[in-house]
Every structure is written in C-alpha cells, then in structure tokens.
C-alpha positions as CSV (number, residue, x, y, z in Angstrom):
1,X,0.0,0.0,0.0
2,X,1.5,3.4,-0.5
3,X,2.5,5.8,1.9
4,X,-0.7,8.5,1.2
5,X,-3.4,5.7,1.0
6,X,-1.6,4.3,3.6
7,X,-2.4,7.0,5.6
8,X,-5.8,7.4,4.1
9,X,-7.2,4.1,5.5
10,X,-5.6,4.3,8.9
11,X,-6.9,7.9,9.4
12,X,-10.6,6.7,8.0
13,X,-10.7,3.6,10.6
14,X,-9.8,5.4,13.1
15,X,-12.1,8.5,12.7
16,X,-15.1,5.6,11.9
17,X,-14.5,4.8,15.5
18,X,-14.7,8.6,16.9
19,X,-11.0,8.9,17.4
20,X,-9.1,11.4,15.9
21,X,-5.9,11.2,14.2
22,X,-3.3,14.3,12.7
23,X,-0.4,14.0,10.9
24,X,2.5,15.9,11.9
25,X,6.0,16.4,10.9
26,X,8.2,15.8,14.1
27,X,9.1,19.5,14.9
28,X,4.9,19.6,14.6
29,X,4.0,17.4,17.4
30,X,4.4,18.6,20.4
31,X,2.2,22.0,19.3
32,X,-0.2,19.3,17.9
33,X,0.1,17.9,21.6
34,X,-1.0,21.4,23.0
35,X,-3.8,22.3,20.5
36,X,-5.3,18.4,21.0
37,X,-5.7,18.9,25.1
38,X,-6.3,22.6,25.0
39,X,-9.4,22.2,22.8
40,X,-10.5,19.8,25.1
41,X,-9.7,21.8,28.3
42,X,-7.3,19.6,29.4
43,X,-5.4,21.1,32.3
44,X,-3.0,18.1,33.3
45,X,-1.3,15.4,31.8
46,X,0.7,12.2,32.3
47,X,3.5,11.7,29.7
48,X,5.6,8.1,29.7
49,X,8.7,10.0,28.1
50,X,10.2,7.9,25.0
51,X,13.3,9.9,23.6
52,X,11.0,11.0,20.6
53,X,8.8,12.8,23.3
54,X,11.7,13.8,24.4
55,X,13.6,15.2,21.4
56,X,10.1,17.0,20.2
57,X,9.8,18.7,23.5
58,X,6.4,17.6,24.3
59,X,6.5,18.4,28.4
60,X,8.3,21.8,27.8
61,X,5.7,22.6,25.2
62,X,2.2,21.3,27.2
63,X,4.1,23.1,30.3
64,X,4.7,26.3,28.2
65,X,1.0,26.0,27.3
66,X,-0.1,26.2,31.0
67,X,-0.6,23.0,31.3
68,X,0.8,20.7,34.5
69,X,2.2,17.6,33.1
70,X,3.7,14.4,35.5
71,X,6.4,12.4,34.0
72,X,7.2,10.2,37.3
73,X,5.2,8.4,39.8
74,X,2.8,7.6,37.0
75,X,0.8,5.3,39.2
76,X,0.0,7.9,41.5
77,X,-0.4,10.8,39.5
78,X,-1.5,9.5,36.4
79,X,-5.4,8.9,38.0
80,X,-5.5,12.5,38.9
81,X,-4.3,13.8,35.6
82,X,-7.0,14.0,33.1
83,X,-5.0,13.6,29.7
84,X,-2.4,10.7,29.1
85,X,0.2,10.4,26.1
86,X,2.1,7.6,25.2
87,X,4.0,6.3,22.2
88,X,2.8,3.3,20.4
89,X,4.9,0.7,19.3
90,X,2.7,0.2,15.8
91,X,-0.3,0.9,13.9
92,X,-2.5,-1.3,12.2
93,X,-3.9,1.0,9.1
94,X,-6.8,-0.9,8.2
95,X,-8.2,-1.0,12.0
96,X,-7.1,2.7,12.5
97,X,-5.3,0.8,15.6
98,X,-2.2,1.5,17.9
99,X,-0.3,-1.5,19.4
100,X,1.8,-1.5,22.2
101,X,3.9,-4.0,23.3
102,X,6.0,-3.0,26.6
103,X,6.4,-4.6,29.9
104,X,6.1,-0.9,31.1
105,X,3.3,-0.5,33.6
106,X,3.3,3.1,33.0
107,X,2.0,2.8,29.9
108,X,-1.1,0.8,30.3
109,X,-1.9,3.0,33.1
110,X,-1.8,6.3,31.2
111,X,-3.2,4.3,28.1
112,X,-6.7,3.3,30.1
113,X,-6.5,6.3,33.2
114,X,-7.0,9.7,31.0
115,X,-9.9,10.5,29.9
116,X,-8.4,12.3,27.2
117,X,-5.6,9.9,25.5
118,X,-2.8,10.7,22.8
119,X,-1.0,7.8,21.4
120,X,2.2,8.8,18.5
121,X,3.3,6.5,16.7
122,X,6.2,6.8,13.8
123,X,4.5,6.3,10.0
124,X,7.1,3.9,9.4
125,X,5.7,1.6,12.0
126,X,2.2,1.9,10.4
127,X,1.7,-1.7,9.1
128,X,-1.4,-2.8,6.2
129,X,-2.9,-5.3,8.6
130,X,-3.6,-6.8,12.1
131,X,-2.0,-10.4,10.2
132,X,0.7,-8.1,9.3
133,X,1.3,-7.2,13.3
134,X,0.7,-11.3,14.3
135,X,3.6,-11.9,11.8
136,X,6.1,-9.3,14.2
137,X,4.8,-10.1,17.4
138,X,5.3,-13.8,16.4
139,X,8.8,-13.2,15.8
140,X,9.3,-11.2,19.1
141,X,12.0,-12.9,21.5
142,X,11.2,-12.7,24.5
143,X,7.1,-12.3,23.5
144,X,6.2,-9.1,25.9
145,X,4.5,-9.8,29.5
146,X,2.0,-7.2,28.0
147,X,0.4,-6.3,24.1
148,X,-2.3,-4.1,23.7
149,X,-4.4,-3.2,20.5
150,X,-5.8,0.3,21.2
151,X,-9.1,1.1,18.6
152,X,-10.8,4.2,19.4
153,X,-12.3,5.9,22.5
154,X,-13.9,2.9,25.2
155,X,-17.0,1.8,24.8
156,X,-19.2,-0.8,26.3
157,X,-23.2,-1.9,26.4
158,X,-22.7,-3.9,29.7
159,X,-24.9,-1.3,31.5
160,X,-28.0,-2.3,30.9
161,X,-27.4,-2.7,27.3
162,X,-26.5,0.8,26.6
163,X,-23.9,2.1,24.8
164,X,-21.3,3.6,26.8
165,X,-17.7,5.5,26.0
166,X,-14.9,6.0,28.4
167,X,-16.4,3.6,31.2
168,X,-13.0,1.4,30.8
169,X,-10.8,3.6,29.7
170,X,-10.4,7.3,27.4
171,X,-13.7,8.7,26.5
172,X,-11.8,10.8,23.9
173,X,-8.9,9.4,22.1
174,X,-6.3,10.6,19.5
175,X,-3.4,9.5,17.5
176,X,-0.9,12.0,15.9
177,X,1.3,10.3,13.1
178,X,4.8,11.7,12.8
179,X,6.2,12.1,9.4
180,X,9.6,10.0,10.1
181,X,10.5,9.3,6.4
C-alpha cells in the first residue's frame, strides 16, 4: 500500500470509530500535543517520556502551554491527571489501531486512566494489517508480558445494554502520526 493511501485508511478507521488522528511532521507534534488537550480543556497530563517525546519537546511545550504535566510516579499521578500520552509501538492501518507492546506499567496506566488519550506512533511503524502485526509479534523474543491493540475511544453496552464511551478507559482518544521518512 502506498504511503498517502496508507495514511488514508488508517486515518478513515480510526475516525469511523470517533477517534481522531493528525499528521504531523516531528518539529509539529508537540504543538499538535497542546492544541489536541487545550481544545478539550485539558489542564493536566501524564506523559511516559520515550526519547522521541523527548527530542520533540512535548513536556516543555504542554508546560509552556499552562498546562501541569507528571512524568514520574505515573501510578500515583497519572489517575489525577486527566490527559495521558504515550508512544505506540505500531499501527495497524486498516483498523485505525495502535499496538503497544512493553512490559512498562506506566503505559497501560496512562493508556486506560486519561480520559483524554494521545498515542504517536512513527508512520514507518504503520503496518497494512492486524496479520501483518501477528507476523512481528510472532517473531518477538522474548514475547512481551504485555500487548495491547488500542481502537478508538472505550466503549461498552454492559450497562443495561446501553452504549457507553470511556467507562473502561479514554472517553476521547487521539493519534498523531509523525512524518519520520
């Protein structure tokens, strides 16, 4: 699949799924970062710092912005904090998916705490299809204690049959793609 349609499908599954997804060169994100969580009023957030979050400046830009952001002692601030941002491992274009695979703890608590989540992920780790992301994680050594497929804000119907978002984890959810190639 090419790199635009590419891009095309995995923004057009997500956004079927009320997500949101940008795509940003790398000196774009962390501004994309402060647009996303002030146009949702987003006060404070929990960031699990990757060295791309750090070489785009995302805390000094969300902190510039106003905006009080924890980068330690995720599991007790992160609940508090009402946005979350992570990096993603992959992306599965034709699901409009992100896939994380760390042992980190962090992650999966500022992936299911914030009620307003960013995920970035690098285009280059985009892949066509979930069989596609079976075929990596099969060759993983050692296989991850954790891997999570993350598709769109949550939602449930377990109460009383009625659709629910953000009862299990981000009511609002957003991916930014960086332009790495």
């Amino acid at each position: 699949m090419e790199k635009a349609e590419l891009y095309e499908t995995f923004q057009k599954a997500l956004t079927g799924l009320t997500g949101e997804c940008y795509l940003a060169k790398k000196a774009d994100v962390a501004a994309a970062l402060v647009k996303i969580f002030q146009e949702k009023d987003t006060k404070d957030v929990a960031i699990v710092e990757t060295p791309l979050l750090k070489e785009i400046g995302a805390v000094d830009a969300l902190k510039a912005a106003g905006i009080k952001v924890d980068t330690d002692h995720i599991r007790k601030n992160a609940p508090d904090d009402k946005g979350g941002v992570t990096e993603a491992e992959y992306g599965i274009g034709n699901l409009g998916s992100i896939v994380q695979v760390k042992d980190n703890i962090d992650n999966r608590i500022v992936e299911t705490v914030a009620d307003v989540y960013v995920g970035v992920v690098k285009f280059s780790k985009i892949l066509d299809t979930f069989d596609d992301m079976i075929d990596i994680m099969s060759e993983m050594k050692p296989f991850p204690k954790f891997a999570g497929i993350i598709t769109g804000p949550s939602r449930t119907a377990d109460i009383e049959c009625v659709g629910t978002v953000g009862v299990h984890g981000p009511r609002q959810f957003s991916v930014i793609v960086v332009e790495d190639q």
